[in-house]
MARDRENNU-955279 format. One record per residue (C-alpha): x, y, z; residue in three letters. Coordinates in steps of 0.05 Angstrom, whole numbers. Example, Ala and Ser with C-alpha at 12.3 -4.5 7.8 and 13.67 -1.06 7.14 Angstrom:
% residues 2
- 246|-90|156|Ala
- 273|-21|143|Ser
END
This chain:
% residues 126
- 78|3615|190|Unk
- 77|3646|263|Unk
- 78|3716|255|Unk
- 144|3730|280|Unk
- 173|3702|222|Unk
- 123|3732|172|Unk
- 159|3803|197|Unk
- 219|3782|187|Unk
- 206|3760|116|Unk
- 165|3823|107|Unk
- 229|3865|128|Unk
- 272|3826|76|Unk
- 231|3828|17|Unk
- 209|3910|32|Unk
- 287|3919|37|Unk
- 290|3884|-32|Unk
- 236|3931|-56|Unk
- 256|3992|-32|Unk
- 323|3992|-60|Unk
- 278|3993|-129|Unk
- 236|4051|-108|Unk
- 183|4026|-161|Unk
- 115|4006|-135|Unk
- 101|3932|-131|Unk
- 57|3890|-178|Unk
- 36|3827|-143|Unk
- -3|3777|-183|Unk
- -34|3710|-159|Unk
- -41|3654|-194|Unk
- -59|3582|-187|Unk
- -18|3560|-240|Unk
- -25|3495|-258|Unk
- -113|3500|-246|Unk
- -134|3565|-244|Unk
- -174|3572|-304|Unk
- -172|3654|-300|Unk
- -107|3646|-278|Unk
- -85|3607|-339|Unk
- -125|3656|-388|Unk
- -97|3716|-362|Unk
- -23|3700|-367|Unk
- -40|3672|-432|Unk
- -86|3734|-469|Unk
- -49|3792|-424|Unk
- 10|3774|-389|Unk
- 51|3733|-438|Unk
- 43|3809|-484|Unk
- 110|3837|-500|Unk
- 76|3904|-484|Unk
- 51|3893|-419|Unk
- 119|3856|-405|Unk
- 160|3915|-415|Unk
- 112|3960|-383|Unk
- 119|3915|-321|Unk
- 189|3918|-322|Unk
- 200|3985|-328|Unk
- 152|4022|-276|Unk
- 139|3963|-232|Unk
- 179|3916|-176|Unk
- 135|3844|-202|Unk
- 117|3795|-149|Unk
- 93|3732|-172|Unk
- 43|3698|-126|Unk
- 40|3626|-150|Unk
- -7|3572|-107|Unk
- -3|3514|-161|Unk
- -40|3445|-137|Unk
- 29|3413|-142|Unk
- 86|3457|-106|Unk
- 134|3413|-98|Unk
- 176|3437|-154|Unk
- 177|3499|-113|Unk
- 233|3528|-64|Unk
- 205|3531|10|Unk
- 224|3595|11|Unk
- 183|3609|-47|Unk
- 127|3574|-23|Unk
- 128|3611|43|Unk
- 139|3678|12|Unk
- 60|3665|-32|Unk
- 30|3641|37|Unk
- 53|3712|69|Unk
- 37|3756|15|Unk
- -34|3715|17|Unk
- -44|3729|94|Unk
- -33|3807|81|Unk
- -59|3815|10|Unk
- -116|3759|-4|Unk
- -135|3741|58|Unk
- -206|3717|13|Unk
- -166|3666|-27|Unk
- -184|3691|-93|Unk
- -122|3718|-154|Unk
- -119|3777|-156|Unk
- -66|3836|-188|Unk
- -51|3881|-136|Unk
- -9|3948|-141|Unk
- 24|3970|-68|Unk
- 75|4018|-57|Unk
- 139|4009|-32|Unk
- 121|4013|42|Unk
- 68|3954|24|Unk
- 1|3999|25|Unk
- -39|3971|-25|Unk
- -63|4026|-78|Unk
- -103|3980|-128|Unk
- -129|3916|-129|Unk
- -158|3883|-202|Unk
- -198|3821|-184|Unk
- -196|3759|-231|Unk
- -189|3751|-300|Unk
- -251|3797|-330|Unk
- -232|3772|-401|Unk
- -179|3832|-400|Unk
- -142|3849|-464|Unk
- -69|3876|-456|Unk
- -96|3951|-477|Unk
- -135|3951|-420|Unk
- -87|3919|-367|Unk
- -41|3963|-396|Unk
- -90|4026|-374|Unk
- -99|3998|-318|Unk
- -30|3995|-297|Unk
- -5|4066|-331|Unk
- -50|4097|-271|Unk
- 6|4071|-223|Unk
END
């Protein structure tokens, strides 16, 4: 995506954001291959208590690269590739907490074999 139109994008989706004031979770997944991936949503992020903790302090971005994106929007698809120039430039998932001007303020690499508690911890320091 030429950069133009990454800033342009960027100024939407911060306008988005900012009208939540909450910081912004962004998680990236390979979902459809990503062992990690796959094992993370399942043991931590499919938990009813990190789900409500998510949606109550946190703006969630979800940062999907699955093998097969063709059930995906363009816009979608264009939105992950953007995030993944400024966020994860090294290609690998990450869960990533920036504020709502988009400095990142925590970064939680891969899968770690996290339990909720502890993504929960994690995330209560944000």
């Amino acid at each position: 995506m030429p950069k133009f139109l990454s800033l342009i994008f960027l100024l939407f989706l911060c306008t988005s954001i900012l009208a939540q004031e909450k910081p912004v979770l962004i998680i990236f997944s390979g979902s459809d291959w990503c062992n990690n991936c796959l094992k993370l949503d399942k043991a931590v992020l499919s938990n009813q208590d990190v789900q409500a903790l998510i949606n109550e302090k946190f703006t969630l971005i979800e940062a999907d690269f699955p093998r097969d994106d063709s059930h995906m929007e363009k816009h979608e698809v264009k939105r992950n590739e953007t995030l993944a120039d400024i966020y994860n430039a090294q290609g690998s998932f990450p869960a990533i907490v920036i504020t709502v001007e988009g400095k990142e303020i925590a970064r939680k690499d891969g899968y770690n074999y996290e339990t909720p508690a502890s993504f929960i911890q994690w995330l209560e320091k944000y």
